[in-house]
C-alpha positions as CSV (number, residue, x, y, z in Angstrom):
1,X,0.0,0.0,0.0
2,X,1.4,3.4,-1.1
3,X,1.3,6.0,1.4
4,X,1.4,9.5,-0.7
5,X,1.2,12.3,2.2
6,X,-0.5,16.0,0.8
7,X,0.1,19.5,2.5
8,X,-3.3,20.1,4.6
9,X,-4.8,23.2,5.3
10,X,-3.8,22.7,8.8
11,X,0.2,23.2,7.7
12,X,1.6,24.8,10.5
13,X,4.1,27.9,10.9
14,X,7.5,27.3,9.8
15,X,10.6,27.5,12.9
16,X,12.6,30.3,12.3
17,X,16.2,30.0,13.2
18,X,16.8,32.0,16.5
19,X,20.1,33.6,16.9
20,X,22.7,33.4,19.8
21,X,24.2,35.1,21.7
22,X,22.0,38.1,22.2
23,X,22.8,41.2,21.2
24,X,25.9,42.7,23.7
25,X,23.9,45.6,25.0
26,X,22.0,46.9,28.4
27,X,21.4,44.1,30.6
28,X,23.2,41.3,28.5
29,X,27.0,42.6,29.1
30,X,26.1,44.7,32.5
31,X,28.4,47.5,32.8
32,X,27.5,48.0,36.1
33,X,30.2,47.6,39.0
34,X,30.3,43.8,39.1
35,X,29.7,41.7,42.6
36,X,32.6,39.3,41.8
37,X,32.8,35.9,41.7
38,X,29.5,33.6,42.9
39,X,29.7,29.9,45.1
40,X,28.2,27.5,42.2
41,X,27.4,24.0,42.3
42,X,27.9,21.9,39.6
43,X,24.6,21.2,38.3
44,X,25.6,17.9,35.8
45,X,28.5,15.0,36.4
46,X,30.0,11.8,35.6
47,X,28.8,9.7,38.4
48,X,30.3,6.6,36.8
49,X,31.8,5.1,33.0
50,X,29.2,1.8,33.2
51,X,31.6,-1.3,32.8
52,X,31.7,-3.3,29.5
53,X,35.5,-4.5,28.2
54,X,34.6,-4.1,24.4
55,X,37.4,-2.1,22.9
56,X,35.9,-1.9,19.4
57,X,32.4,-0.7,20.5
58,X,31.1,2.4,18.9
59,X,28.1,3.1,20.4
60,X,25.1,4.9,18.7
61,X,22.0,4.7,20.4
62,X,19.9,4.0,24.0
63,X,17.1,2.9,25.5
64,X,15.1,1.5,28.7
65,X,13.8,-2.0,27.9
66,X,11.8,-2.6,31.3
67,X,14.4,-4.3,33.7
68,X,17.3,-3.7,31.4
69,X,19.2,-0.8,29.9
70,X,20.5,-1.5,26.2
71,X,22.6,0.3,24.2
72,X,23.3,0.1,19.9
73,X,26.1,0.4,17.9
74,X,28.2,-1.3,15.8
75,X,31.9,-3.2,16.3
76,X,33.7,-4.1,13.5
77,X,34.6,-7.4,14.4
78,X,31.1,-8.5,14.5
79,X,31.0,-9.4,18.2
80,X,28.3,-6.4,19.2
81,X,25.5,-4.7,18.1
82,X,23.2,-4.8,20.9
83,X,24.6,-4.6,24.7
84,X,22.4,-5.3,27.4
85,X,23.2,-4.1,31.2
86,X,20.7,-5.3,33.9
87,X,19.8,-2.1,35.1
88,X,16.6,-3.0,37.7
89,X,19.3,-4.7,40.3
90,X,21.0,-1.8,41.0
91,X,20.1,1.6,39.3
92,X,23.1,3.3,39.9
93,X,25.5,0.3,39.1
94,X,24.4,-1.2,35.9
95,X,26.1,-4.9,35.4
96,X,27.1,-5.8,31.7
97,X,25.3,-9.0,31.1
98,X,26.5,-9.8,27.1
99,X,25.8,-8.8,23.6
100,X,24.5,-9.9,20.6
101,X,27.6,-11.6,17.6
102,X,26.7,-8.9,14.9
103,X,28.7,-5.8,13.6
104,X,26.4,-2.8,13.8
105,X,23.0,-2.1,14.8
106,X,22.4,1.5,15.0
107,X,18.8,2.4,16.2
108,X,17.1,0.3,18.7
109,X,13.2,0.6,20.3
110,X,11.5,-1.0,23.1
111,X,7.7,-2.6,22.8
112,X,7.2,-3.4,26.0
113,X,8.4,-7.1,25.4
114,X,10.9,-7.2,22.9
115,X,14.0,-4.8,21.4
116,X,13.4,-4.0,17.8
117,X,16.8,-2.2,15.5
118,X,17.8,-1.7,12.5
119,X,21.5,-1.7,10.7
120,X,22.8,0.4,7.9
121,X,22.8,-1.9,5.4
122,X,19.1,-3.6,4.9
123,X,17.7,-5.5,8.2
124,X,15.3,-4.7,10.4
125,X,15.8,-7.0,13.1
126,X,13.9,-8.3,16.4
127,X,15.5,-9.0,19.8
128,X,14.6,-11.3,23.1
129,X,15.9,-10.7,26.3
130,X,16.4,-14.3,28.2
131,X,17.6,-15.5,30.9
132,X,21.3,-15.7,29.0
133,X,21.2,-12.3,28.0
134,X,19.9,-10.9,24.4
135,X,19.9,-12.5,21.2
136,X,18.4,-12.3,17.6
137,X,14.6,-13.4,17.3
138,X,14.3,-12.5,13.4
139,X,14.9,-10.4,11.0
140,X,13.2,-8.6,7.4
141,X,14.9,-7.6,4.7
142,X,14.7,-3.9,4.5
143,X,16.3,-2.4,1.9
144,X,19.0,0.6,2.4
145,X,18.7,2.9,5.4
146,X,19.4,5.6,7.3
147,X,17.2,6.6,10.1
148,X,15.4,5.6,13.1
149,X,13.5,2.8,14.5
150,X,10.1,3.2,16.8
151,X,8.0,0.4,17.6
152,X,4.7,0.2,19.9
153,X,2.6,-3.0,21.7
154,X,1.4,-3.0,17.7
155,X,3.5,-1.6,15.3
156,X,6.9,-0.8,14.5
157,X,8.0,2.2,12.0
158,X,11.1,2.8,10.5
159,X,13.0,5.5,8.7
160,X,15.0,4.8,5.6
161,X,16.4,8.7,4.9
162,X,16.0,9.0,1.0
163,X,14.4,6.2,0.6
164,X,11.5,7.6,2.7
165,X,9.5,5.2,5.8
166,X,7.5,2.1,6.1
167,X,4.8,1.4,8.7
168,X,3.9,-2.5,9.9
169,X,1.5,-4.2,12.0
170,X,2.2,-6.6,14.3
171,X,0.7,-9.8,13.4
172,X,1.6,-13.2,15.5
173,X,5.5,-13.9,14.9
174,X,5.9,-11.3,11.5
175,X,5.0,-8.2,10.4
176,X,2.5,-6.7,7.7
177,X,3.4,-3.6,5.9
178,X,1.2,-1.0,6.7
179,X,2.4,1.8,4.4
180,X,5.0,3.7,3.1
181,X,6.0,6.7,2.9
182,X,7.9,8.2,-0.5
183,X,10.0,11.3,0.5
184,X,13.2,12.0,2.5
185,X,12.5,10.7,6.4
186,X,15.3,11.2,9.5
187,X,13.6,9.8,11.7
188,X,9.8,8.5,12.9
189,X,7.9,8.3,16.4
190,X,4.9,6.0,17.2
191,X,2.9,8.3,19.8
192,X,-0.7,7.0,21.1
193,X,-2.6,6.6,17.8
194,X,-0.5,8.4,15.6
195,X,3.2,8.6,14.1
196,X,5.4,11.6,13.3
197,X,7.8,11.9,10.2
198,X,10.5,14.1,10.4
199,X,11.3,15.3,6.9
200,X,14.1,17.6,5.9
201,X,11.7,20.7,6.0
202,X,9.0,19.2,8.2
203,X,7.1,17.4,10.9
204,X,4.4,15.6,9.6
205,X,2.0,13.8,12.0
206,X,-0.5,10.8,10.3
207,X,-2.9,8.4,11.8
208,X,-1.5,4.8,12.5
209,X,-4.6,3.5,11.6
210,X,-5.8,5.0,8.0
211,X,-2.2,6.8,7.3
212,X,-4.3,10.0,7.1
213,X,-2.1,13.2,7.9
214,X,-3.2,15.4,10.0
215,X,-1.0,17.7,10.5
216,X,2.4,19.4,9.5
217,X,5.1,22.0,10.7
218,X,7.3,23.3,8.9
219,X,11.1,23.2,9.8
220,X,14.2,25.5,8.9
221,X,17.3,23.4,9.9
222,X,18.4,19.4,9.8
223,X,16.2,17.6,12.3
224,X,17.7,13.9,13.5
225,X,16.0,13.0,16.6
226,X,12.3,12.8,18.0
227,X,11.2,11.8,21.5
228,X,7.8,12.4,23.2
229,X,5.8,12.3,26.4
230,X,2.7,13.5,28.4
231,X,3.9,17.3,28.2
232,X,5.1,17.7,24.4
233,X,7.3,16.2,21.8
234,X,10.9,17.4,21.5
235,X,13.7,16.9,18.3
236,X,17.2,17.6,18.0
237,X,18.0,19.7,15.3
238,X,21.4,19.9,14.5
239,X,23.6,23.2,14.9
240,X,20.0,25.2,15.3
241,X,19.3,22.9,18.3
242,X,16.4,21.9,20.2
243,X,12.7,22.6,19.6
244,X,9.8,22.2,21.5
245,X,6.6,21.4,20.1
246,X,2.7,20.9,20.9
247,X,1.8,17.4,19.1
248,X,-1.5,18.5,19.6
249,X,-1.7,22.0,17.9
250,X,1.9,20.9,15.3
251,X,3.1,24.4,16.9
252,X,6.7,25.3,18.2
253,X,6.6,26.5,22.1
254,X,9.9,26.8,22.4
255,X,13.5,26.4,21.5
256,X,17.3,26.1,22.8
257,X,20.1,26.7,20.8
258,X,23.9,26.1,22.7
259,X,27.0,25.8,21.3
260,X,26.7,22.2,20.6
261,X,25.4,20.4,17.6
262,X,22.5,18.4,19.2
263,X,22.1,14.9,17.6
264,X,19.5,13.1,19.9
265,X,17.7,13.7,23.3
266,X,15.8,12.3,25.9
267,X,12.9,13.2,28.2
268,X,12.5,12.1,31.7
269,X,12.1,12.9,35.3
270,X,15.5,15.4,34.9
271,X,14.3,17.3,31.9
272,X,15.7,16.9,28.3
273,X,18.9,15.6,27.9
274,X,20.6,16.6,24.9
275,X,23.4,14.7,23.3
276,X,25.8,16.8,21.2
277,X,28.6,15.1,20.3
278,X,31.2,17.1,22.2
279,X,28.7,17.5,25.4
280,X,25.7,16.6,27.2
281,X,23.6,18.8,28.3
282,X,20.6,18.9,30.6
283,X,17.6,21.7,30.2
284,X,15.0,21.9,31.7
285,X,11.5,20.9,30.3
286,X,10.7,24.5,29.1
287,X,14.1,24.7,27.2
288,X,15.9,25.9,29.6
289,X,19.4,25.2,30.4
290,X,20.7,23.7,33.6
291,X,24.5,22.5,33.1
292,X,26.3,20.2,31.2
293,X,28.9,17.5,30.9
294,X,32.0,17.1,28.4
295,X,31.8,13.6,26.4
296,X,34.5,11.1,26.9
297,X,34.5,11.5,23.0
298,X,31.1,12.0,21.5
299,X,27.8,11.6,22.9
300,X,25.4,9.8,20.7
301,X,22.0,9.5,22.4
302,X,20.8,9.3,26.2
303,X,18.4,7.2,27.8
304,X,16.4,8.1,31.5
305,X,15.0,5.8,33.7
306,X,12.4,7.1,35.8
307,X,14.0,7.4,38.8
308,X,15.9,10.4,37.4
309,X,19.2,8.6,36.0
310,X,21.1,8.9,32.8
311,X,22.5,6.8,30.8
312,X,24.7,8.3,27.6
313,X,25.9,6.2,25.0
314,X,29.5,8.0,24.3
315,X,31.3,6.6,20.8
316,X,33.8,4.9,22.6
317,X,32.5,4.5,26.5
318,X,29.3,4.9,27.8
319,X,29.0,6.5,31.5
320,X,26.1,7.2,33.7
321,X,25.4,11.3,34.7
322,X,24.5,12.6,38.4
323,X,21.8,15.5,38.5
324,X,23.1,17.7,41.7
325,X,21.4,20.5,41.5
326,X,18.5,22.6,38.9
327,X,19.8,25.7,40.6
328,X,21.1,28.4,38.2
329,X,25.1,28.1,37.7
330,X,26.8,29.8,34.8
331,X,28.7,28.1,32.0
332,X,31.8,29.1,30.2
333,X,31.8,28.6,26.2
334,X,35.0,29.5,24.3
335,X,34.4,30.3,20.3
336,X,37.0,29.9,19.0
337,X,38.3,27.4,21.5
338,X,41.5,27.3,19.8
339,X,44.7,30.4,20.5
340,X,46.0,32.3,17.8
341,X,48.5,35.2,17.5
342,X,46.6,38.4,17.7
343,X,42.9,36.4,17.8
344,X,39.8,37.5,19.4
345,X,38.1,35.1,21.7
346,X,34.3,34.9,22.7
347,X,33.7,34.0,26.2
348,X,30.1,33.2,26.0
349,X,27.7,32.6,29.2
350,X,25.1,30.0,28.2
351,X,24.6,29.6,31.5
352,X,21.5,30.7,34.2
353,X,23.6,33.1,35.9
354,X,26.3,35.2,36.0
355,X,29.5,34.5,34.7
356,X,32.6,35.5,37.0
357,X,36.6,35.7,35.2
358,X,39.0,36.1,37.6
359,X,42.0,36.4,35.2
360,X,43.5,35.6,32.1
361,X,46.9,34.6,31.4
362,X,47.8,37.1,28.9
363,X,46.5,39.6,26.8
364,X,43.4,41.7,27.4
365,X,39.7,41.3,28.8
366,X,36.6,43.5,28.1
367,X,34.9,43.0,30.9
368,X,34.5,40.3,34.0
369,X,31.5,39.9,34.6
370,X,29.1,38.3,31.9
371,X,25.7,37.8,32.1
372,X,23.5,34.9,31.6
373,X,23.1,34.6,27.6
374,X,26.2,36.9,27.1
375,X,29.2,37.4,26.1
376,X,32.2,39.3,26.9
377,X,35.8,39.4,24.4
378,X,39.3,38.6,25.4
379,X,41.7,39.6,22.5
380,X,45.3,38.0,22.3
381,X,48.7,39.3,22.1
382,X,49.9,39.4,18.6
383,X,52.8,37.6,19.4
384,X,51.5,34.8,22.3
385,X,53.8,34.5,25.5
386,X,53.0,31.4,26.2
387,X,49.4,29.5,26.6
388,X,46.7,31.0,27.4
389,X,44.2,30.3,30.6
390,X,41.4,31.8,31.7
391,X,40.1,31.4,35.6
392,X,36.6,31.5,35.9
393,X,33.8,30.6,38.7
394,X,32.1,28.2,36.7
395,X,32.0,25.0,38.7
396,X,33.0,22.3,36.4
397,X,35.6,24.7,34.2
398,X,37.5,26.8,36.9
399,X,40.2,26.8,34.4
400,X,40.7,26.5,30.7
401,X,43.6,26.7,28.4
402,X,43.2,27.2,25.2
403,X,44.7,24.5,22.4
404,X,47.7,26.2,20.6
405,X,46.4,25.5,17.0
406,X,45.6,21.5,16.2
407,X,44.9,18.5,18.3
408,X,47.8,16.9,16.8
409,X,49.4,16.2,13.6
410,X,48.9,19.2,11.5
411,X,48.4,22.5,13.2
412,X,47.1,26.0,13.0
413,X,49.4,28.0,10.9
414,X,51.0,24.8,9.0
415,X,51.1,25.3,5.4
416,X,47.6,23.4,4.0
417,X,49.1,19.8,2.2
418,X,47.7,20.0,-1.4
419,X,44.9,18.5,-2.7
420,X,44.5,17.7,-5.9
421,X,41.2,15.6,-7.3
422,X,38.9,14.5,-9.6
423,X,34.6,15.5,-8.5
424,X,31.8,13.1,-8.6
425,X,31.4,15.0,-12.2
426,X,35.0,14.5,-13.4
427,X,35.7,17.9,-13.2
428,X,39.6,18.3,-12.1
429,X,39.9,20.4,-8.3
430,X,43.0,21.7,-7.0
431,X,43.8,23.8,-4.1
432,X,46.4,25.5,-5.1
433,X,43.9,26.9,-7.8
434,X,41.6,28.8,-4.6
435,X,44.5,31.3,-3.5
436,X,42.8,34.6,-2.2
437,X,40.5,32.5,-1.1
438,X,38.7,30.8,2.0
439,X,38.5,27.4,1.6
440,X,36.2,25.2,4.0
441,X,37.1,21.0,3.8
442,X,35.0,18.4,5.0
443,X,36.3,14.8,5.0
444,X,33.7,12.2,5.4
445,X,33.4,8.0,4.3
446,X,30.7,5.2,4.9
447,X,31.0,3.7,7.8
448,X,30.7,6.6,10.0
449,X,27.1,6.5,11.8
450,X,28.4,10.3,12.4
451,X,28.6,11.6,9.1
452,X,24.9,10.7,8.2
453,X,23.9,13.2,10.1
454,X,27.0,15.4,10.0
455,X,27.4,16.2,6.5
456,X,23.7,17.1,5.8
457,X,23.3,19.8,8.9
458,X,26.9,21.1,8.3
459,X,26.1,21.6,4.9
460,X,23.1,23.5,5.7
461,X,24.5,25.5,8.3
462,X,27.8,26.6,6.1
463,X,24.8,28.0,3.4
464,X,22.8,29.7,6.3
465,X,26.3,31.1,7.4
466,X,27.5,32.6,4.0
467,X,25.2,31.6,1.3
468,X,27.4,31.4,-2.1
469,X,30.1,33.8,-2.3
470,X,33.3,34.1,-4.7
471,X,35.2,34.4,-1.9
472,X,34.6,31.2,0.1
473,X,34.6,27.6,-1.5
474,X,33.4,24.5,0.4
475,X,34.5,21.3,-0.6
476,X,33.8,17.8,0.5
477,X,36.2,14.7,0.2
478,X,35.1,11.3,0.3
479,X,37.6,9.2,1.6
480,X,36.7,5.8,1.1
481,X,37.2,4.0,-2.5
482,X,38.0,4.9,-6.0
483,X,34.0,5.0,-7.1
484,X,32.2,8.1,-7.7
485,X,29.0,6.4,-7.9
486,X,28.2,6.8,-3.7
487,X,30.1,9.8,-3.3
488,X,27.3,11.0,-5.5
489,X,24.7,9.5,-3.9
490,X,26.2,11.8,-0.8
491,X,26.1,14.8,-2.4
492,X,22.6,14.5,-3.4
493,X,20.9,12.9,-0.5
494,X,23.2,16.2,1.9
495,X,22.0,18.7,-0.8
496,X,25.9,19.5,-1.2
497,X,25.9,22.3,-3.8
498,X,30.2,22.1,-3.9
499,X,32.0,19.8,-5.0
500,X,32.4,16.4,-3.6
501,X,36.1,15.2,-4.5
502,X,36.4,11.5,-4.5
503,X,40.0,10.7,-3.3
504,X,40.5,7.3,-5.1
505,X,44.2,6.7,-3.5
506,X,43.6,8.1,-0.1
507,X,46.0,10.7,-0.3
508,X,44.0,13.5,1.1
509,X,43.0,11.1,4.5
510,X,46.7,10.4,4.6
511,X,48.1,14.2,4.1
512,X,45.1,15.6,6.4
513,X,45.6,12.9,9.0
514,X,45.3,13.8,12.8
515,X,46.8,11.7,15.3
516,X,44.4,12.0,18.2
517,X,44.9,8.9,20.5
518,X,41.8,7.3,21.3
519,X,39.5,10.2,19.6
520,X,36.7,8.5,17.8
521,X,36.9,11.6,15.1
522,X,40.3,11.3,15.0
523,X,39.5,10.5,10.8
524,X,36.0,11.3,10.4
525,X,34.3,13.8,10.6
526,X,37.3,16.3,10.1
527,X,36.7,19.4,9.0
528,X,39.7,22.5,8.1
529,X,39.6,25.7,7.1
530,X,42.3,26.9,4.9
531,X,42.8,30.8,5.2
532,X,43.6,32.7,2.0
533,X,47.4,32.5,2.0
534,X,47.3,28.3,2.2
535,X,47.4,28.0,5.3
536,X,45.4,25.9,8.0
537,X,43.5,28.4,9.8
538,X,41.3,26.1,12.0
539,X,41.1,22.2,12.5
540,X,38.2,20.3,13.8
541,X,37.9,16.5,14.9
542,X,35.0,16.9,16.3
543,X,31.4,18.8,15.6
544,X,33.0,22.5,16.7
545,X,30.7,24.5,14.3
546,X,30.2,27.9,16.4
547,X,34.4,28.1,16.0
548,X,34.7,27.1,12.6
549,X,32.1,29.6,11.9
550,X,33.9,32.5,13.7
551,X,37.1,32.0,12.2
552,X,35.2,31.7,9.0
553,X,33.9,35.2,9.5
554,X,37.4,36.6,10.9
555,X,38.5,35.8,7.6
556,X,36.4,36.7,5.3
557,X,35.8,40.3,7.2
């Protein structure tokens, strides 16, 4: 049954993209004589990493399954895909009990009886919890996706990205398709009697039972993740995000927007958990922020039981966080985070209140107090003394230094290697050819449950950034294989409007290598930008789009 889903009259208003910091005037940057430093607690912390000895795991995805936590993700060896802990035991000790033999499973849901997932090939599979642990039930051939799972007491729904959504109905041991739907889906929710579609520009709500929509909002950003409950439904969007939305009305009620690329959240007795690759953060469930937590090396998703504890499937080792207070506390935020001769730093407050700097190492501060939502500047030496720290009150960053240039390997200032390529069209691209220019590259390959979400909503934001301009080129390179034919499939399925550079002998990922220890993103995603001399100007191994974007704008002023 073909499920074709029309624009109603009930569309609702489109999300416009809400800008932060505010504007550095009156109360924002307080000019007034400040009170000095405040007695903070640390509102969000590691209580404990939970135990599992799996050195290849690569975690992607969480959820509660009744007595049992369970995390996703894939492990090249083909000894995980599913890990179970029993969680009922002891809450605040989770025990690793096993995992299933397979090599990647990277969305999982919870029925109320058994685990449902699916991989990024073509399975959709089903899970049983026994008294030995968790193993495969069965499993349908899908067909190529890349989205999420949700399943109910009678249906499960899942997302295939490009190649759109199917709906099924539980029926004895199988499933029957219910419908499908033919456009671009993320991600999909089963909520009560209906499911939501997240579409590149919309939310799109339909009845389970005759597939009728009912209702739509539109969306300005990439949306990857969806969660509901009683109050509202809630999505991570990406560099614009987190929105807030009425499920009943299909209207925004509110939004957040950090300095953090949110890829998934959670909702539960704490609030929203947001997991953004580099951080986790808690807010509040109006939006708004309580504190947050650095990533051992990227958070993928979060899971809350209802006792008020989270769980965070991080990349390489997932860890349990400790809620110790919703009081207000401010929080530093760096942009860029990264020292330069003669640069100009934002110290942002994304924080609830105000932010106290005691010093800085070297060069000079605007101001030392900065208030909730604000931001202040500290501008560097041109010729840097040494490296620079800043001393703040902030309870969990008293002190930061700043990274002189890279995170290893190459570094800021380091002539750019060359890079010289054939595009997905044939079309010869060298980068030598682009001097007097900026030039923004974006590594990315297959195998990277990252970059399917990464690419798209970096894309976007570079265009919301700087739309086209001569004097800025963004290139992708796709590192994996001599073929253009996926490369392509990238660039059309990320609406890239550069070029996509296929680099058939692997050159660029061994010239633009970074050696980063145990960093997940260490290879992919990296991202440089290239200033208009040839030289690096910024290097990111992780999602760091608020400092790409301001050196971005430094250079092209």
């Amino acid at each position: 049954m073909l499920l074709l889903l029309l624009a109603l009259d009930c569309t609702g208003p489109s999300i416009q993209d809400k800008s932060w910091p505010q504007d550095n005037t009156d109360d924002t940057n307080d000019t007034a004589e400040p009170s000095g430093p405040g007695d903070w607690v640390d509102p969000l912390r590691i209580r404990m990493d939970l135990g599992v000895d799996d050195p290849g795991m690569e975690l992607t995805d969480a959820v509660m399954a009744g007595d049992y936590l369970v995390l996703a993700g894939q492990q090249q060896q083909g000894k995980g895909g599913v890990w179970l802990f029993d969680y009922a035991s002891n809450p605040l000790d989770p025990q690793y009990i096993g995992t299933t033999l397979l090599r990647n499973v990277q969305q999982v849901c919870w029925d109320g009886e058994k685990i449902w997932g699916t991989d990024r090939s073509a399975l959709l599979y089903r899970f049983t919890i026994g008294p030995d642990g968790v193993s495969e039930d069965r499993h349908w051939e899908l067909g190529p996706n890349d989205g999420g799972v949700s399943c109910d007491a009678t249906h499960v729904a899942a997302a295939r990205g490009s190649m759109g959504a199917y709906l099924w109905e539980k029926s004895g041991d199988t499933i029957d398709e219910v419908g499908f739907f033919d456009e671009k889906v993320t991600e999909v929710l089963l909520s009560g009697e209906f499911l939501f579609l997240l579409a590149p520009d919309a939310l799109i709500k339909v009845r389970t039972d005759t597939l009728e929509e009912v209702g739509r909002l539109g969306l300005v950003g990439y949306c990857r993740d969806l969660e509901a409950d009683f109050i509202g439904l809630v999505m991570a969007c990406g560099s614009d995000g987190v929105m807030l939305v009425d499920p009943e009305e299909m209207s925004l009620t509110g939004s957040w927007r950090g300095n953090i690329s949110a890829r998934a959240v959670s909702i539960g007795a704490q609030g929203i958990v947001v997991a953004g690759w580099t951080d986790v953060v808690l807010l509040d469930r109006q939006g708004t922020f309580i504190g947050s937590e650095p990533a051992h090396s990227a958070a993928m998703d979060s899971t809350q039981d209802l006792g008020g504890n989270i769980y965070v499937a991080d990349w390489r080792t997932p860890f349990m966080l400790q809620v110790d207070s919703m009081a207000p506390s401010p929080e530093l935020v760096l942009v860029p985070d990264l020292a330069r001769d003669g640069a100009t730093i934002e110290i942002r407050n994304e924080g609830t209140a105000p932010l106290w700097i005691n010093s800085v190492s070297e060069g000079e501060l605007e101001s030392q107090r900065v208030a909730p939502g604000g931001y202040t500047f500290w501008r560097l030496p041109d010729v840097l003394e040494g490296t620079p720290t800043i001393q703040t009150d902030d309870p969990d960053e008293a002190s930061v230094t700043l990274d002189l240039g890279s995170r290893g390997g190459l570094s800021v200032g380091d002539a750019a290697p060359q890079i010289q390529e054939f595009d997905t069209l044939q079309q010869e691209w060298t980068l030598s050819d682009q001097a007097g220019k900026v030039v923004w590259v974006g590594l990315f390959e297959d195998g990277c449950p990252v970059c399917s979400s990464e690419v798209g909503a970096t894309e976007l934001a570079l265009k919301d950034a700087f739309g086209e301009r001569d004097d800025l080129v963004r290139v992708w390179v796709y590192t994996e294989g001599a073929s253009a034919e996926r490369p392509e499939e990238w660039r059309e399925e990320a609406e890239i409007t550069g070029a996509v550079l296929v680099d058939s002998n692997q050159s660029v990922r061994s010239d633009y290598f970074i050696e980063n220890g145990e960093d997940a993103f260490a290879r992919n995603p990296r991202h440089f930008v290239i200033d208009q001399e040839g030289n690096i100007a910024f290097i990111a191994t992780n999602l760091e789009l608020q400092g790409e974007l301001a050196v971005m704008e430094s250079l092209l002023e």
